[in-house]
C-alpha positions in Angstrom: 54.7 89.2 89.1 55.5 92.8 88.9 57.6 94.7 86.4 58.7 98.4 85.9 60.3 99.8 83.1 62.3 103.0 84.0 63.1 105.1 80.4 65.0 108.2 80.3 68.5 109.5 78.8 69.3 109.7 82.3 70.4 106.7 83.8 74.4 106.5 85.0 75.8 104.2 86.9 79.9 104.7 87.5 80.5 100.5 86.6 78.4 100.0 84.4 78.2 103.7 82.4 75.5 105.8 81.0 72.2 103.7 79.7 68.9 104.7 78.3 66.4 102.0 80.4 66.3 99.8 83.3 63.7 96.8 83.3 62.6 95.2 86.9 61.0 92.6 87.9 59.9 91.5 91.6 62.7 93.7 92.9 65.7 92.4 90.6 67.0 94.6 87.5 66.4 92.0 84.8 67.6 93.5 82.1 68.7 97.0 80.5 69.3 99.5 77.8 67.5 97.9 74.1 67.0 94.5 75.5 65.0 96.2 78.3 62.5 97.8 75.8 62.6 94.5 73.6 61.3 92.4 76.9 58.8 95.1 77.9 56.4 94.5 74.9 55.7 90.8 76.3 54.1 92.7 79.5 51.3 94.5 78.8 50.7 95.5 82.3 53.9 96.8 82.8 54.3 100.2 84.6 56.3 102.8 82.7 58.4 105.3 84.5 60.0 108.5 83.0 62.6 110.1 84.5 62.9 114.0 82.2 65.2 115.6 84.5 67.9 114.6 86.8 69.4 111.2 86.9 68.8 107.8 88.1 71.3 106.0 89.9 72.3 103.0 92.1 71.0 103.6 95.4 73.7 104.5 98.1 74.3 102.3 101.4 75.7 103.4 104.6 78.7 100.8 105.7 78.9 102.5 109.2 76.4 104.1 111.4 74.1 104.1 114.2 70.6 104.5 113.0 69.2 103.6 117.2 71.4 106.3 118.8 70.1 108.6 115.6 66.7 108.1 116.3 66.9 108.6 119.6 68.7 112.0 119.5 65.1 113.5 118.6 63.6 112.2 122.3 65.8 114.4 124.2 67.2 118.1 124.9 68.4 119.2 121.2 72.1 120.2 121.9 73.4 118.8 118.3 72.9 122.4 117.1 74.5 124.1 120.0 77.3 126.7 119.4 77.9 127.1 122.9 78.3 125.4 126.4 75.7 128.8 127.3 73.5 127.2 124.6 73.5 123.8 125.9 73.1 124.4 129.4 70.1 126.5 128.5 68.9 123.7 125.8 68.8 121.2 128.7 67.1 123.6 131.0 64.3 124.2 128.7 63.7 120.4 127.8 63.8 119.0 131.8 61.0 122.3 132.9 59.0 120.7 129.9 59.3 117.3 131.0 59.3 117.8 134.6 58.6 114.1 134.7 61.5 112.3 133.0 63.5 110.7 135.5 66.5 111.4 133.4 67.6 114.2 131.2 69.3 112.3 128.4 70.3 113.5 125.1 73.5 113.6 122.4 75.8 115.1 120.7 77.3 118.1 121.8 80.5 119.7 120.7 83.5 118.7 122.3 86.0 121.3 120.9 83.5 124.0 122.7 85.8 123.3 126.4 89.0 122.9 126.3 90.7 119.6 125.7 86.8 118.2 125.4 86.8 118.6 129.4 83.3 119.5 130.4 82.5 120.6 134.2 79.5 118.4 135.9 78.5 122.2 137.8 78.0 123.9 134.3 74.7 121.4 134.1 73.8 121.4 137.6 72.8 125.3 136.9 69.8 123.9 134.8 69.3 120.6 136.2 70.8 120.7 140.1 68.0 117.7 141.4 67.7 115.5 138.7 70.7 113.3 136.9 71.6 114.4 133.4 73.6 112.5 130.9 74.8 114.1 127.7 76.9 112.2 125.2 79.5 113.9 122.6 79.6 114.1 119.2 81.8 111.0 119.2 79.8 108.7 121.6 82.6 108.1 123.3 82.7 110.2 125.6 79.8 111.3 128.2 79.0 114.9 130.3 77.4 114.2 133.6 76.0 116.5 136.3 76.7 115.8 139.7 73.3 114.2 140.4 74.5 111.5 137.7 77.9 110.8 138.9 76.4 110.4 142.6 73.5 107.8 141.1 76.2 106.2 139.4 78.7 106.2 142.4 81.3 107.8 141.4 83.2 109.8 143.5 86.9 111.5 144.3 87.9 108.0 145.3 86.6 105.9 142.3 89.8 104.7 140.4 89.5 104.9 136.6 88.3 101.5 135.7 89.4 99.5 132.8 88.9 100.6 129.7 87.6 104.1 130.6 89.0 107.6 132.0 87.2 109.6 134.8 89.2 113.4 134.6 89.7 115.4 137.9 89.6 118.8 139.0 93.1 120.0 140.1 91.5 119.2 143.9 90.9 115.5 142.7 87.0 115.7 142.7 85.2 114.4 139.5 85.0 116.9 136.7 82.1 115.7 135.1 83.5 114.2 131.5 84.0 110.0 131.1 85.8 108.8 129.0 85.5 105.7 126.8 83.3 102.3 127.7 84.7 101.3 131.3 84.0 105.0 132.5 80.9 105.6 130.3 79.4 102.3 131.2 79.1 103.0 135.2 76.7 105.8 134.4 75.2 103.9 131.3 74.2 101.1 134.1 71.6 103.4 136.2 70.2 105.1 133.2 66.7 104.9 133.1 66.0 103.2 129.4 63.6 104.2 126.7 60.4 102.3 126.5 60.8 99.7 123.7 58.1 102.2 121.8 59.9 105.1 122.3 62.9 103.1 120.7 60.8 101.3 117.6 59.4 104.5 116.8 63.3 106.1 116.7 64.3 103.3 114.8 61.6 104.1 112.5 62.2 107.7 112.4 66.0 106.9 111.3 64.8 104.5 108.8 62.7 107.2 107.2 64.9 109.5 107.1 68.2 107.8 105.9 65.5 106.8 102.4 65.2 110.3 102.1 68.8 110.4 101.5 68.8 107.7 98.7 70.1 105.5 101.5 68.4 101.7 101.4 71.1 99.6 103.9 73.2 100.3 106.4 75.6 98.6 108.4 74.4 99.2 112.2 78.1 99.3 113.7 76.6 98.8 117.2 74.0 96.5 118.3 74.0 95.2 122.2 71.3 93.0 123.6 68.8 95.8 123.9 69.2 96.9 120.5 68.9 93.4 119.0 65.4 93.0 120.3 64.3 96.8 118.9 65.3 95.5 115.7 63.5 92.3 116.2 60.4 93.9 117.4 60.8 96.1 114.4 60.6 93.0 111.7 57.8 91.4 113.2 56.1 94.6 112.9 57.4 95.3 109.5 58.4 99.1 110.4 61.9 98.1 108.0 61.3 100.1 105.1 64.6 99.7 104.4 67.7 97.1 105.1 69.7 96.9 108.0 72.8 94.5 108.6 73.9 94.0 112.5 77.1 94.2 113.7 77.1 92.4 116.8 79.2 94.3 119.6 81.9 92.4 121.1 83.4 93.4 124.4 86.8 92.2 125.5 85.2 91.9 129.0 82.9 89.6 128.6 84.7 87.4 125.6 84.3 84.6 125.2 80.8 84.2 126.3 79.6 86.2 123.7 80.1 84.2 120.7 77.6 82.2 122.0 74.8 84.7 122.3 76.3 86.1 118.7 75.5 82.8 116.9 72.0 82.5 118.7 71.2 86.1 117.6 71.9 85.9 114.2 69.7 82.4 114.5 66.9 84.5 115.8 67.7 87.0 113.1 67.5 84.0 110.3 64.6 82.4 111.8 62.3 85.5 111.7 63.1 85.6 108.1 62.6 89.6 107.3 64.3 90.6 104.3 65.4 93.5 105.4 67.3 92.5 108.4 70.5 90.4 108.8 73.2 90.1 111.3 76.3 88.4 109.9 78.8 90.8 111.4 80.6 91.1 114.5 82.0 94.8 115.4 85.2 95.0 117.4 86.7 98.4 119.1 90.4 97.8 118.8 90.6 101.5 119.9 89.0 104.9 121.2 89.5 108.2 119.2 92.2 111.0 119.0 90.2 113.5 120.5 89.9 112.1 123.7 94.0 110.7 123.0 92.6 107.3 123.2 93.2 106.5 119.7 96.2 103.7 119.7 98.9 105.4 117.5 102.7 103.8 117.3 104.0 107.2 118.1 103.2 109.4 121.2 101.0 112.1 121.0 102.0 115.7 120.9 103.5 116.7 124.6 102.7 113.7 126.0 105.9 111.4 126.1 104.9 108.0 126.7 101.6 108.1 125.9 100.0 106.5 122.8 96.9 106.1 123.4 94.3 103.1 124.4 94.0 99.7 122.9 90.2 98.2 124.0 91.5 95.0 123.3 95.2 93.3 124.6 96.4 92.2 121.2 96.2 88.3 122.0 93.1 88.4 122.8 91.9 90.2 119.7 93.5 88.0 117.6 92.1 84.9 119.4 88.4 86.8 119.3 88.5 87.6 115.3 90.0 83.8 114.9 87.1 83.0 116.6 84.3 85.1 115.5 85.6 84.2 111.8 85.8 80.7 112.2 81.9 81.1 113.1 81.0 82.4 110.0 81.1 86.2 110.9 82.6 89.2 109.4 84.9 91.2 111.5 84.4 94.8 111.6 86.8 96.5 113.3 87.1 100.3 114.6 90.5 101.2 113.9 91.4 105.2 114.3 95.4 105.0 115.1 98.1 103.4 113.2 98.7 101.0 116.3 94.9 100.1 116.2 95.2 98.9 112.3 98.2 97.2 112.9 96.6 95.5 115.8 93.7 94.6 113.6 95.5 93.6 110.7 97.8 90.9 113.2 94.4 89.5 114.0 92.8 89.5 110.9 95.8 87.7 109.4 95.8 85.5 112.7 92.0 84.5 111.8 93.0 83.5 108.3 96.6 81.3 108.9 93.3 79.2 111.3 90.5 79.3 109.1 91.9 79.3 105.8 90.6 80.9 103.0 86.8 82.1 102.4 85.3 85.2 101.2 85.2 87.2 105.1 85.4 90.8 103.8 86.9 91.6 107.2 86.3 95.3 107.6 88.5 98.0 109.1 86.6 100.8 110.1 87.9 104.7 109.7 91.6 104.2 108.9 92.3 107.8 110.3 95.7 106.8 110.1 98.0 103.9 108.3 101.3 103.1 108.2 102.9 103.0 104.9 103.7 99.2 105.3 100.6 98.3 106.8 98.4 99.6 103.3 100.2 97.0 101.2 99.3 94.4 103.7 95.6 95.3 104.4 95.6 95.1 99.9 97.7 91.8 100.1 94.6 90.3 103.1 91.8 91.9 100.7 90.9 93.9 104.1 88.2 96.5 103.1 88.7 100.1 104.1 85.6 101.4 105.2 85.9 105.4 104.7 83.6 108.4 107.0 84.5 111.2 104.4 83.2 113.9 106.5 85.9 113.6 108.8 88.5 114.8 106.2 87.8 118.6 106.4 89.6 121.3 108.6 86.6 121.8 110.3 87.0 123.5 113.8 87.2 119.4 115.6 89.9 119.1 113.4 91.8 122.3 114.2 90.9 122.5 118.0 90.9 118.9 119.0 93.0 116.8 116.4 96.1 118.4 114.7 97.2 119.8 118.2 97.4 116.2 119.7 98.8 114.8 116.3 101.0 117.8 115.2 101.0 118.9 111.7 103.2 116.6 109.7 101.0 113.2 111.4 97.8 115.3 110.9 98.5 116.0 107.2 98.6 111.8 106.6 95.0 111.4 107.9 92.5 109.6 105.3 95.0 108.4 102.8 92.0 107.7 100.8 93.3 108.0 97.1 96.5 105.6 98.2 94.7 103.1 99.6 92.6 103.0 96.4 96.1 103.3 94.6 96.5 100.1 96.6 93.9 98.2 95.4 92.1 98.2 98.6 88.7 97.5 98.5 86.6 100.6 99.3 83.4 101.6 101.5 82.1 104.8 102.5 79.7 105.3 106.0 78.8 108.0 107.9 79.0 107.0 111.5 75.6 108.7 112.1 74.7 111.0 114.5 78.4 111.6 115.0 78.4 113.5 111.8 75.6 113.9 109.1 74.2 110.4 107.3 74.1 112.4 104.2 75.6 110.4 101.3 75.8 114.1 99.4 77.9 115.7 101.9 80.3 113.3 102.7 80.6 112.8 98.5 81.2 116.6 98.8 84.0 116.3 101.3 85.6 113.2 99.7 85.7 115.0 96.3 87.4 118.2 97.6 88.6 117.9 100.8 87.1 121.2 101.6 85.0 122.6 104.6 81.3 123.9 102.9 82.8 127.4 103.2 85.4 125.9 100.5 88.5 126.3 102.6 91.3 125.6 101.8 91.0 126.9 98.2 93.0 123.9 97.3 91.4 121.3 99.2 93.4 119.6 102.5 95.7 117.1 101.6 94.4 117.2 98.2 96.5 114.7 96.5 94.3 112.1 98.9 91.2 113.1 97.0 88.5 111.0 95.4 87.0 111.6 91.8 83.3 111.8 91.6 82.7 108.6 90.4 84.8 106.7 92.1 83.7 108.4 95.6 80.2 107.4 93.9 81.6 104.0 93.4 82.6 103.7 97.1 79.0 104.6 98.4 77.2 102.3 96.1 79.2 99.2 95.0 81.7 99.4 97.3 79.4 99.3 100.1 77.4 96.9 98.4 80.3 94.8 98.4 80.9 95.1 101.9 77.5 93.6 102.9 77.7 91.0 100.9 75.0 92.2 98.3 74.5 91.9 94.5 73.6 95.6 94.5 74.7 98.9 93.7 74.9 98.8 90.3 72.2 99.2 87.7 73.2 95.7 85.7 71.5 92.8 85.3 70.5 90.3 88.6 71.4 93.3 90.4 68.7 94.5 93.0 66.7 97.3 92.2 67.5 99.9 94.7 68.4 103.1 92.5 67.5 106.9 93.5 66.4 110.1 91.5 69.1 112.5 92.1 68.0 116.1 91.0 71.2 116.8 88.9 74.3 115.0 87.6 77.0 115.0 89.6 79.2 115.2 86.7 77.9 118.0 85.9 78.7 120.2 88.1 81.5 123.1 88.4 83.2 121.8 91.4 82.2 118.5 93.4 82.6 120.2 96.7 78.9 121.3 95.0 77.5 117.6 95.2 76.1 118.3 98.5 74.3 121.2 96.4 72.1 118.1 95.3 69.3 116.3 96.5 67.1 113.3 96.3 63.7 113.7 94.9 63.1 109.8 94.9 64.6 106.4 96.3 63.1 102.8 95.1 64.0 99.9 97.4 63.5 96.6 95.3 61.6 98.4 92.5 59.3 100.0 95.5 59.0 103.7 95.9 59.8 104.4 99.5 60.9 108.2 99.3 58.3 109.8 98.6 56.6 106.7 100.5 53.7 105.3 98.5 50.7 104.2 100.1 
């Protein structure tokens, strides 16, 4: 039996308030404050840690993100940084001369406000890479930039219709551009890409692990997980390269439902069977839309200068409600991307659908993004419990924002994006993820965001939309508890039976003159059941 006893004045935790010391044992908090140091003189081989500067806190968790296609970001051309479709051409040129023997050039995420309307031209990347196929996907993941080598490995030609689910864009002659657009279109190239070795992909995993502990983050939701993904994870467990936790969300696709729930229940069997406590899968992720950008998020209204056209919805609304009925009755938790108002409306109908059959039970159905809500749909995601799961990044004019979003929303529908603080005024249960690598898996910055609703060059001076911001703690609140709450986890919160994940933040973020400084912050420590893992320990 092990046991740590953590003493300093700086110990804050935003539901259970400032304390003095934290007692674990064997991973669980076991008691704090004086009844901590009362316990601690009946172990003698207790190990004492002090904490004289900063502040120790509940760890955070990550209730939306994508650690694989993270991980792998690193394995190919670096375009993330890219200013520039000059930049990125030249990016991919100089990663395919140094690996003249890759039979693909794959790598993520560019910029999609750097063309306009997202559109990117297949012949922009055939000038670095004309004899080999190249596959670049956006920031969003949605959305993939082909060279003409690509589209002809994948088939697609002036004559390919756009499949379901998915958007191929012309030239004005009717000849493939070189942008796809959502799953049915992305998926014909994703079929002939060569894959990673399974190596290539543990040791990305790995990486993302590693690097989400060095944010304070010790579990995250993986949003995404196919076949192929499933058995990375797997692979990873028996090799214990999990240094921290992972839930999966088991991807569901409308065109291939309802076979699936069979291979979902024998997954999370496997999952179960191999017994690793850092890996579960109890989650089943639904797309019940695409994303405004690419004006394939589902909204009730039509987008700007488009009359009749509202969008995408991945699923027909009968079958989602007949797939969440199902996936809940089997003991899963829906998780649900929802950007447009007619996407959580959708949702919600199925949600509610799933518990008229099932009846009551603690499902902590999840409703990811929530760009936009009706008014009468917040009281009825509060009155089904359904949890809000927030990316606080987003909610910034940031140039996506001003380039990409508010032009095919308009002003006054832009300016209701992240209703944040009303769905809180709602009583609506609260998360907070990043959606890593589509934008930073940095607790801080998001917290930063959330707090102020200003771009890190602090415009506007008064915050966007400000009356939607989040205090400090209860932003705080949403990244620990709240998140903890959505996996189904006694944990973030330093109380007793709680585990003892917790991080070392160099300063309180209380503290500080604004909270658009939190991302000013950083984390000089993270503990994953008692267990130093950032800095790792030997």
């Amino acid at each position: 039996m092990t046991s740590q006893l953590y003493v300093t004045g700086h110990l804050w935790c935003p539901t259970e308030g400032d304390l003095d010391a934290l007692l674990v044992r064997d991973g669980w908090i076991v008691a704090t404050g004086a009844a901590a140091r009362d316990q601690v003189r009946d172990m003698p081989d207790a190990e004492v840690v002090e904490i004289s500067e900063g502040v120790l806190i509940p760890a955070f968790a990550d209730g939306h993100a994508h650690p694989l296609f993270g991980g792998l970001e690193a394995e190919g051309p670096q375009i993330r940084m890219q200013d520039s479709i000059a930049g990125i051409v030249a990016e991919v040129r100089r990663w395919a001369q140094e690996h003249p023997d890759a039979p693909w050039v794959t790598g993520a995420s560019y910029d999609s406000s750097l063309a306009p309307e997202g559109l990117f031209d297949a012949r922009w990347l055939d000038e670095a890479v004309p004899d080999r196929p190249v596959a670049l996907r956006a920031w969003d993941y949605h959305t993939l930039w082909v060279n003409t080598e690509a589209l002809r490995r994948a088939g697609i030609t002036s004559t390919t219709p756009d499949p379901p689910l998915g958007e191929i864009p012309r030239r004005p002659d009717g000849s493939v551009l070189g942008t796809l657009r959502e799953w049915g279109a992305v998926d014909l190239v994703d079929a002939v890409i060569e894959p990673w070795p399974i190596e290539t992909k543990l040791r990305s995993l790995e990486r993302a692990a590693h690097a989400f502990a060095g944010l304070g983050v010790t579990w995250v939701q993986d949003a995404w997980v196919d076949p192929g993904t499933l058995e990375v994870y797997l692979a990873a467990a028996r090799a214990d390269r999990l240094p921290i936790r992972f839930n999966l969300a088991l991807y569901a696709d409308p065109r291939h439902w309802p076979e699936q729930l069979a291979q979902f229940v024998a997954a999370r069997q496997a999952v179960e069977e191999l017994g690793h406590p850092h890996l579960s899968a109890v989650t089943v992720k639904f797309f019940a839309d695409g994303v405004v950008e690419n004006a394939t998020g589902a909204l009730l209204e039509n987008y700007c200068g488009c009359p009749g056209e509202t969008g995408m919805l991945v699923w027909e609304p009968d079958l989602l409600r007949q797939a969440v009925t199902q996936v809940d009755a089997a003991g899963f938790q829906p998780h649900i991307h929802t950007i447009g108002d007619r996407a959580v409306r959708v949702a919600l109908d199925a949600i509610e659908a799933a518990r008229e059959a099932n009846g009551e039970r603690d499902r902590r159905a999840v409703l990811a993004h929530v760009q936009l809500i009706d008014e009468a749909d917040r009281a009825r995601m509060a009155r089904l419990r359904v949890m809000a799961n927030a990316e606080p990044l987003w909610a910034q004019l940031d140039a996506l924002m001003n380039v990409l979003t508010v032009p095919r929303l308009g002003e006054e529908r832009a300016a209701r994006q992240y209703p944040w603080a009303s769905l809180r005024a709602h009583g609506i249960p609260m998360s907070c993820g990043s959606d890593w690598p589509v934008s930073s898996a940095n607790p801080l910055e998001g917290m930063a965001v959330a707090a102020s609703r200003q771009t890190a060059a602090r415009e506007p001076a008064g915050g966007w939309t400000p009356h939607e911001r989040l205090a400090v703690d209860e932003v705080l609140r949403c990244y620990t508890a709240g998140t903890a709450y959505q996996g189904f986890r006694d944990a973030g919160r330093l109380a007793v039976g709680c585990e003892a994940d917790f991080v070392h933040l160099s300063g309180d973020p209380r503290e500080l003159t604004s909270p658009r400084d939190l991302d000013a912050l950083h984390v000089a420590a993270t503990w994953v059941t008692g267990r130093r893992v950032h800095p790792a320990t030997p």
